[in-house]
BADOVO-372741 format. One record per residue: residue in one letter; x, y, z of N, C-alpha, C, CB in turn. Coordinates in steps of 0.001 Angstrom, whole numbers, plus 500000, padded with zeros to 6 digits. Glycine has a CB too. Example, Ala and Ser with C-alpha at 12.3 -4.5 7.8 and 13.67 -1.06 7.14 Angstrom:
// BADOVO-372741
a513190494310507800512300495500507800513200496700507800511308495527509046/s512850497750507080513670498940507140512900500030507870514084499402505725/
***
This chain:
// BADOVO-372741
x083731266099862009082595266363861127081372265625861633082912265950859675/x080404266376861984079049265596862542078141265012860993077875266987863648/x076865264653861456076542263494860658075024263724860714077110261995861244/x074064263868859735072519263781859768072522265142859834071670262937860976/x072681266569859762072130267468860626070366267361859460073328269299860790/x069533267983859355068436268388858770068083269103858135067910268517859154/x067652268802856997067468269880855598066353270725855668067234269120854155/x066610271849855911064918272921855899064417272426854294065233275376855960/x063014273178854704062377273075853649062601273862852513061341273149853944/x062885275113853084063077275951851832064087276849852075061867276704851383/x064974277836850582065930278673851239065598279877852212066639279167850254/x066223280329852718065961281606853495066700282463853658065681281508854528/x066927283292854770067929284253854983069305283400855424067401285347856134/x068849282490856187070384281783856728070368280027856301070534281955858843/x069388280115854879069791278999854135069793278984852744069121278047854467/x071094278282852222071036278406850735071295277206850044071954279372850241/x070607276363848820070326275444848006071789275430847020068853275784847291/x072627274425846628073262274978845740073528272912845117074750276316846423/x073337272950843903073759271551843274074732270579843538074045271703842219/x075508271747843186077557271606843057078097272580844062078439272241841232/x079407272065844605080354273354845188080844274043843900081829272838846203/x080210275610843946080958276704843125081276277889843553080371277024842113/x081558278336842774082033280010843103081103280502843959082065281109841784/x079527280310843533078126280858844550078393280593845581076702280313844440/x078971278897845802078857279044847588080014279361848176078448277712848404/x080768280029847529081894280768848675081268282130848716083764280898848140/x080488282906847551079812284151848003078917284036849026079141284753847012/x077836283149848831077178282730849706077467282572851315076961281813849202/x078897281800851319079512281881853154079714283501853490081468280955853444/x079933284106852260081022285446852256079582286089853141081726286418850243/x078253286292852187077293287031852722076890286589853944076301287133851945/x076829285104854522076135284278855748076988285185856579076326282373855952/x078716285381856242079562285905857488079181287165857518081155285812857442/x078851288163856507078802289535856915077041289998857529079346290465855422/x076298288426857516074656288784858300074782288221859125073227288446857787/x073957287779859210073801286666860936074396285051860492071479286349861624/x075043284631859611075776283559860073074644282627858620075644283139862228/x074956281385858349074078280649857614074821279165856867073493281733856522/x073905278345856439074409277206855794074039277263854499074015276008856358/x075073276660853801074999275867852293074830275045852307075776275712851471/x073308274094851760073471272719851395073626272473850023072434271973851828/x074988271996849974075260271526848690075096269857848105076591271948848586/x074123269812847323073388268316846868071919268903846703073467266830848229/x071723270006846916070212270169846560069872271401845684069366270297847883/x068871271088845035068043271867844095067787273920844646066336270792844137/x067607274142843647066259275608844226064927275483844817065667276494842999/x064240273798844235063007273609844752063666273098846069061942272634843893/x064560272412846498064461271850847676064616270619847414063390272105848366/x065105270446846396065359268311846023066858268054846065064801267569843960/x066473266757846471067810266844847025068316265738845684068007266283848953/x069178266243845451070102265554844529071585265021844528070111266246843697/x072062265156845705073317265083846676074341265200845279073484263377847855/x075520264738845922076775265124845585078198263406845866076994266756846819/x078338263369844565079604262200845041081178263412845807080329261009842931/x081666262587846487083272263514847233083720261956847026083376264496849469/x085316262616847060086273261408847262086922262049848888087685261205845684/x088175261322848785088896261101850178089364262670850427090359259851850115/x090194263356849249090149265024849709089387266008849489091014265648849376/x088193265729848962087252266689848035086923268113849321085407265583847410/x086494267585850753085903268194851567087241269300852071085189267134852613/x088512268488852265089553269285852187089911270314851304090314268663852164/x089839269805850150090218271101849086088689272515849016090435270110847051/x087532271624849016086520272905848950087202273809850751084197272108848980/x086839273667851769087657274332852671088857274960852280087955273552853561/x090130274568852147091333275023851079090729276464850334091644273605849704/x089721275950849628089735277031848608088784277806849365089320276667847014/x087926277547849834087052279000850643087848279543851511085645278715851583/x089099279220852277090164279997853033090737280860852294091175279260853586/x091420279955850621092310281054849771091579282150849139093072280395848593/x090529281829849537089484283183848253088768284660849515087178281849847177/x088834283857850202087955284940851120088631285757851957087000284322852034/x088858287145852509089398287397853173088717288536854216090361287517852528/x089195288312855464089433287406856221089379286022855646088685287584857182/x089718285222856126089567283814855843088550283339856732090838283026855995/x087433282499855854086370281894856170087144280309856663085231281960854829/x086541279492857579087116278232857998085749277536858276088216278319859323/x084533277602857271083685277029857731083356275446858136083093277447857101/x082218275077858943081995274066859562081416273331858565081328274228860698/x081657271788858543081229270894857725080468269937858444082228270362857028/x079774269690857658079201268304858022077940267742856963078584268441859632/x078058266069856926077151265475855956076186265183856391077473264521855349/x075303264481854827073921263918855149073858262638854191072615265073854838/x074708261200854270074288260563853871073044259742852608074443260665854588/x073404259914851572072398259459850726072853257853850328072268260526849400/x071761257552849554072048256111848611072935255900848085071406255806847650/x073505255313847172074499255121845928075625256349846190073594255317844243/x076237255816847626077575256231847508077532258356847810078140255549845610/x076016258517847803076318260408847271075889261003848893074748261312845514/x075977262108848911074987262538850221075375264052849843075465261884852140/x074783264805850563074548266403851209075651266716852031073170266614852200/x076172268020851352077236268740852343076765270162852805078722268938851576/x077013269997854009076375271041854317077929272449854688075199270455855760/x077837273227854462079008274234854518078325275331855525079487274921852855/x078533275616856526078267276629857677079354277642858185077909275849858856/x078757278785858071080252279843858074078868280977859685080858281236855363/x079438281280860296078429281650861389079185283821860928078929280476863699/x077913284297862212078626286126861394079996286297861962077602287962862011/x080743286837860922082370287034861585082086288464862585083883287430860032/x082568288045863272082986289702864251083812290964863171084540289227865881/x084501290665862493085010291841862047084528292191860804086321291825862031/x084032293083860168083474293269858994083820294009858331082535293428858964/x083621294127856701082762293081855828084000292152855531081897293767854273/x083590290762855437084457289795854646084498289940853177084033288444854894/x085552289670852690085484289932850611085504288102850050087738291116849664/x085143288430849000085831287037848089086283287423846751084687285740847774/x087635287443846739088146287680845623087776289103845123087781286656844784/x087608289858846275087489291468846403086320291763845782088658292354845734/x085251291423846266083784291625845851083272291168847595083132290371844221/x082435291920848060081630292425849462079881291639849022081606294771849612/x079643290638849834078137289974849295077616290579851107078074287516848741/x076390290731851017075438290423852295074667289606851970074647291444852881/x073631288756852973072774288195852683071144289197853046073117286878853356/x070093289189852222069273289720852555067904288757851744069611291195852301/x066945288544853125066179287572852716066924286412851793065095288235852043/x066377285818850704066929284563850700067983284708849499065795283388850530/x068512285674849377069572286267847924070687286765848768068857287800846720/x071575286990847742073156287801848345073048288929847605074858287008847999/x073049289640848195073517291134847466074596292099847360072882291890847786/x075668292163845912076737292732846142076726294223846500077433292473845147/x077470294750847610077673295602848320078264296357847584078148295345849326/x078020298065847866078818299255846625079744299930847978077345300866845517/x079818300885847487081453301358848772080760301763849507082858302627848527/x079660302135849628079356302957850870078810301763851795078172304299850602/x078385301136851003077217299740852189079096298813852885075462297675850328/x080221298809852319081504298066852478082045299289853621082548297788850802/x081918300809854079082428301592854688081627301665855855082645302628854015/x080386301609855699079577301536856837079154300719857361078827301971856834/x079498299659856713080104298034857880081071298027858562080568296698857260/x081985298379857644083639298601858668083265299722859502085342299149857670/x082982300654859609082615301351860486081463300992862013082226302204859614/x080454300194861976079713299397862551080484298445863305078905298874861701/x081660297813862869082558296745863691083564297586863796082992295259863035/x084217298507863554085358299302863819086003298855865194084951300810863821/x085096299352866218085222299211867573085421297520868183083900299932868122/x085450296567867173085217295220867769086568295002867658084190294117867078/x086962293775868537088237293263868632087834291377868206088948293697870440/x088430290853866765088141290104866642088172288728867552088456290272865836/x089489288872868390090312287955869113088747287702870639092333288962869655/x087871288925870815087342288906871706085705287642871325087265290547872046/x085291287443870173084689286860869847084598285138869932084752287413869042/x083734284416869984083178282913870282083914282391869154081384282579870247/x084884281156869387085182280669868384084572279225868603086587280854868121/x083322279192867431082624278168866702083439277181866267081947278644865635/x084785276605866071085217275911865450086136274732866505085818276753864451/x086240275362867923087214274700868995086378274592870243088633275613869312/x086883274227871020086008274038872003086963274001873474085136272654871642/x086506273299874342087664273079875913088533272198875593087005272420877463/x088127270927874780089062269906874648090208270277874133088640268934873968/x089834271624872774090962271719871939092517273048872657090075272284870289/x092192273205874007092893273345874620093853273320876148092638273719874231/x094814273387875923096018272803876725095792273397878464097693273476875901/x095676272588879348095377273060880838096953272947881247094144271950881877/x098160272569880491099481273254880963099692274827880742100638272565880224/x099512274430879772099352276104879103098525277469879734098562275935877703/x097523277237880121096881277947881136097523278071882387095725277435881349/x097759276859882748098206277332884387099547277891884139098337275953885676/x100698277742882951101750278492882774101560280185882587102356277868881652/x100090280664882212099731281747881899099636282536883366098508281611881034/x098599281584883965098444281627885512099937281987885727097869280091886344/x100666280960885832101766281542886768102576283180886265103018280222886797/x102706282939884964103173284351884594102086285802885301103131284327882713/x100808285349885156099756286469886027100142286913887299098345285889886360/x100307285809888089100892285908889697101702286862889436101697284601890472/x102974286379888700104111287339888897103905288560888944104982287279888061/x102942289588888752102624291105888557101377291134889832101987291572886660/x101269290016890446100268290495891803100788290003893073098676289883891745/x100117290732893910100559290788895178099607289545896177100374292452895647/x098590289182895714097733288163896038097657287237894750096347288742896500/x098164286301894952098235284955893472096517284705894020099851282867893694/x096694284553892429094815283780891952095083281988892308094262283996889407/x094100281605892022094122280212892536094144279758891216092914279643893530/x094676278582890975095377277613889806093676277056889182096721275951890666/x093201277757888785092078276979888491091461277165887064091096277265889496/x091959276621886363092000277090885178090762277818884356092413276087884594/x089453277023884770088099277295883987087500279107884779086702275573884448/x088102279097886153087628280170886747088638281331886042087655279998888419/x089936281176885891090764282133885461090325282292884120092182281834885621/x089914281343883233089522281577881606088174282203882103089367279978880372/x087404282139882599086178283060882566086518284584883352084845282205883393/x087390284679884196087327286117884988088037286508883572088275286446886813/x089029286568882661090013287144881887088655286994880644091790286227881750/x087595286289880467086612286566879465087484285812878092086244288426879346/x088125285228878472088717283737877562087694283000877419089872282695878265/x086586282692878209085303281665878157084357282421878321085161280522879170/x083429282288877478082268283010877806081086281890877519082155284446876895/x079916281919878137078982280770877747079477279605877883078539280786876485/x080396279456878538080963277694878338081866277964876992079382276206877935/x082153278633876060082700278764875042084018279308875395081948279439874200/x085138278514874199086187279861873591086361280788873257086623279983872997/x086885281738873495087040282397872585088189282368871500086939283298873099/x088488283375870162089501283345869548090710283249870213089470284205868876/x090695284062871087092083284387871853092643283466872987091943285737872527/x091494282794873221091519281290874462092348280404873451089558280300875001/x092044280430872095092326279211871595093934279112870601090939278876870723/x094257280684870455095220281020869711096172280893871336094989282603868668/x095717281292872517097332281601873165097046280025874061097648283581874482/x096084279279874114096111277970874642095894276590873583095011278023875703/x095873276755872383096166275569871751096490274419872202096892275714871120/x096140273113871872096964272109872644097780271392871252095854270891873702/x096875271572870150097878270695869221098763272129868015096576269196868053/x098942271701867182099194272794865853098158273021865290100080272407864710/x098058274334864640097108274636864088097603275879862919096108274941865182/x096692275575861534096840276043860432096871278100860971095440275263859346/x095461278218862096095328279839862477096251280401862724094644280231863476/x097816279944863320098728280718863673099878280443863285098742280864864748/x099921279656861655101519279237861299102226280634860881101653278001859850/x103385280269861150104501281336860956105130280391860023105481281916862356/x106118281051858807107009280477858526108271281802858406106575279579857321/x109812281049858456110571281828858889111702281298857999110661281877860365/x112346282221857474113511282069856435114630283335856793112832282220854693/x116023282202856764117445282770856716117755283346854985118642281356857250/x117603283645854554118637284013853457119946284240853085118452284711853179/x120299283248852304121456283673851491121873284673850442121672282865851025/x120600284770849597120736285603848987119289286021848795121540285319848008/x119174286219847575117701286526847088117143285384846718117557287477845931/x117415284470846824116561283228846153116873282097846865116865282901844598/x117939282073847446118316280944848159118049281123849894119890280699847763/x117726280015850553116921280190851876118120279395852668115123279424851948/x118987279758853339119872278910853710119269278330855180121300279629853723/x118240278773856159117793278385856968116201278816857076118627278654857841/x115258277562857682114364277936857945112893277172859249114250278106856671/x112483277611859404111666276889860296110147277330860318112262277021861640/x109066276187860134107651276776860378106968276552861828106687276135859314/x106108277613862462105858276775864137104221277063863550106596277826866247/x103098276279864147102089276582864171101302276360865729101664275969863073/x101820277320866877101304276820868014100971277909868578102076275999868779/x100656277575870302100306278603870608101211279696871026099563278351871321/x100345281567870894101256282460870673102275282641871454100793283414870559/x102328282310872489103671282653873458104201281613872964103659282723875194/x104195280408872875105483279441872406105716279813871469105460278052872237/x105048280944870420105874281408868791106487282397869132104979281883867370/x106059283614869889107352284269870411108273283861870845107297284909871133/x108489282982871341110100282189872169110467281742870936110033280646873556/x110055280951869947110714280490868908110768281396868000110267279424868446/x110350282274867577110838283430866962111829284091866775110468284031867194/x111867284529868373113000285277868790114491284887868836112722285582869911/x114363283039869089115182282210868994115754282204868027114870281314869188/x115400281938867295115560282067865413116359283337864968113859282290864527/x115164284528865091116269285582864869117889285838865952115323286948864985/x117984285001867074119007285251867333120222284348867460118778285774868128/x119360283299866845120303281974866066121155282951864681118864280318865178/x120593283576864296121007284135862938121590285421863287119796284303861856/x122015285880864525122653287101864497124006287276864799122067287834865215/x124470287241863615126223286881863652127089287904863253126689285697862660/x127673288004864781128412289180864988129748288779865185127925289989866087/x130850289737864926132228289155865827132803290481866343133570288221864800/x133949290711867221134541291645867677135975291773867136134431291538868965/x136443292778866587137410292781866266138745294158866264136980292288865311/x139719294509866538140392295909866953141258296516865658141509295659868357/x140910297316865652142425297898864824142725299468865410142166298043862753/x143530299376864671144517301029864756145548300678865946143357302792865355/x145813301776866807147039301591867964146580301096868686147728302577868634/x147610300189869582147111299418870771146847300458871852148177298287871283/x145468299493872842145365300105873906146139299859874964144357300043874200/x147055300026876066147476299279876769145868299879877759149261299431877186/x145745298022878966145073298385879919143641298026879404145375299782880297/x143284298175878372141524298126877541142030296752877141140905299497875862/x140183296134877408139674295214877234138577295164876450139564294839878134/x138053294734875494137113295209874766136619293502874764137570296193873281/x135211293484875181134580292209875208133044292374874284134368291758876926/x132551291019874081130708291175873978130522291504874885129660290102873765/x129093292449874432128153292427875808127960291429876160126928292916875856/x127026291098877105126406289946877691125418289506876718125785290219879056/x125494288275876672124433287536876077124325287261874797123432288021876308/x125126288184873910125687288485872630126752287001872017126643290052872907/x125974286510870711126331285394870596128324285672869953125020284610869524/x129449284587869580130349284684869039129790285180867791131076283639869113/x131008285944867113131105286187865456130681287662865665129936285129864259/x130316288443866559129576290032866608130760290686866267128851290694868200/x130239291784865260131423292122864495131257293529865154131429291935862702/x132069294247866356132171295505867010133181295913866469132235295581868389/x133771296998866560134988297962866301135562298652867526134577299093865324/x136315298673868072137138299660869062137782300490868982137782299361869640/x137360301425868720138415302672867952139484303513869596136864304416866885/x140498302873869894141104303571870688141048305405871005142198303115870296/x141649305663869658141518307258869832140004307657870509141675308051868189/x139301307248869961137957308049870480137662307265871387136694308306869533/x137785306016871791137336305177873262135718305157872612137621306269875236/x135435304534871586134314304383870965134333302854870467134177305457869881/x132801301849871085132555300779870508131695301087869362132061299879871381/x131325300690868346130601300582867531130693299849866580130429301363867267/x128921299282866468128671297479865775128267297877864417127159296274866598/x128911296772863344128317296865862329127754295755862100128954297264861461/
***
């Protein structure tokens, strides 16, 4: 979270005044994401006075929290303060334009136009989605990560999987391979740089995964939040931790037949060998 940024003078198209965190300023991010992008300063007036705001130790956490659970897509906007006297200061809430459009909150469509939000009717919500139709969100600048926040094992493991399908290997170089593949653009991430190169966990790509016992009871389970190729391997793992099969014969013996797993096929696979017909089949 950065520190000081600077209070305009007045609201505008990509600034908005708000007292308290409320319901307004999650519409408010909702409209900044579906125009050109914008901030909430929350601690100040309509005239422009600043009247800041006390937070405790999770306050900044839960307002985030709740502008993720309300908005969808999910908004993850940028924070940062402004220090006042007696303990209070200015929060500033920054949500930049989403690539895919329109964002909702709590299924209501805001734009921003000049210095107001204006709720959107079906046709202004169809001919947005239509306007981004063609965009691929994953291809867009992600504002929120940067180079640090990803893994240079991870890349060159990507690298090496690339080689494997060419006849001339690229050179191990990670910043040149993230810009020819358009993973970096501007010196930037993108979404997709940062979802398949992650270096730590992250909330953007948790999975959670449940065995069942029954309908209510979870007899196994596991959450991963990393990057996407390490959740496919653990995925897949999972579902085939849980695939319990066994082999077993009846009716007349065969003399001479052998009836085995396939390959790779864990114990417990429950096949059938029906002699007469010389038929395997799994249930």
């Amino acid at each position: 979270m950065s520190t000081k940024p600077r209070i305009p003078a007045r609201e505008s198209e990509t600034v908005e005044f708000k007292t308290t965190f409320n319901m307004e300023c999650i519409e408010t991010l909702v409209a900044f994401a579906n125009h050109k992008g914008g901030s909430v300063y929350v601690g100040v007036n309509d005239e422009g006075k600043i009247t800041g705001v006390s937070t405790g130790k999770e306050t900044l956490t839960q307002w985030i929290n709740e502008i993720k659970g309300k908005t969808e897509p999910a908004i993850v906007p940028e924070v940062s303060s402004i220090d006042l006297k007696e303990g209070k200061s200015v929060i500033v809430l920054s949500a930049e334009e989403f690539p895919v459009k329109p964002v909702s909150v709590k299924g209501k469509y805001y734009k921003r136009t000049g210095a107001s939000n204006h709720l959107l009717n079906l046709n202004d919500i169809v001919n947005m989605h239509m306007q981004t139709f063609n965009s691929s969100w994953d291809y867009y600048l992600d504002a929120n990560h940067h180079i640090s926040d990803i893994s240079e094992d991870k890349a060159l493991r990507i690298i090496a999987m690339y080689n494997k399908k060419r006849e001339v290997p690229i050179d191990n170089n990670v910043l040149e391979f993230l810009t020819k593949m358009e993973l970096l653009r501007e010196g930037r991430l993108t979404y997709a740089a940062f979802l398949l190169l992650m270096k730590n966990e992250s909330v953007f790509s948790t999975i959670e995964m449940g065995r069942f016992q029954n309908e209510i009871t979870i007899k196994d389970g596991i959450t991963v939040a990393t990057d996407l190729i390490t959740e496919v391997e653990e995925v897949l793992a999972f579902v085939r931790k849980h695939i319990n099969k066994g082999v077993y014969h009846h009716g007349e013996s065969c003399p001479g037949r052998t009836v085995g797993l396939p390959a790779g096929r864990p114990a417990g696979n429950r096949d059938e060998y029906d002699c007469t017909q010389g038929l395997l089949t799994s249930r």
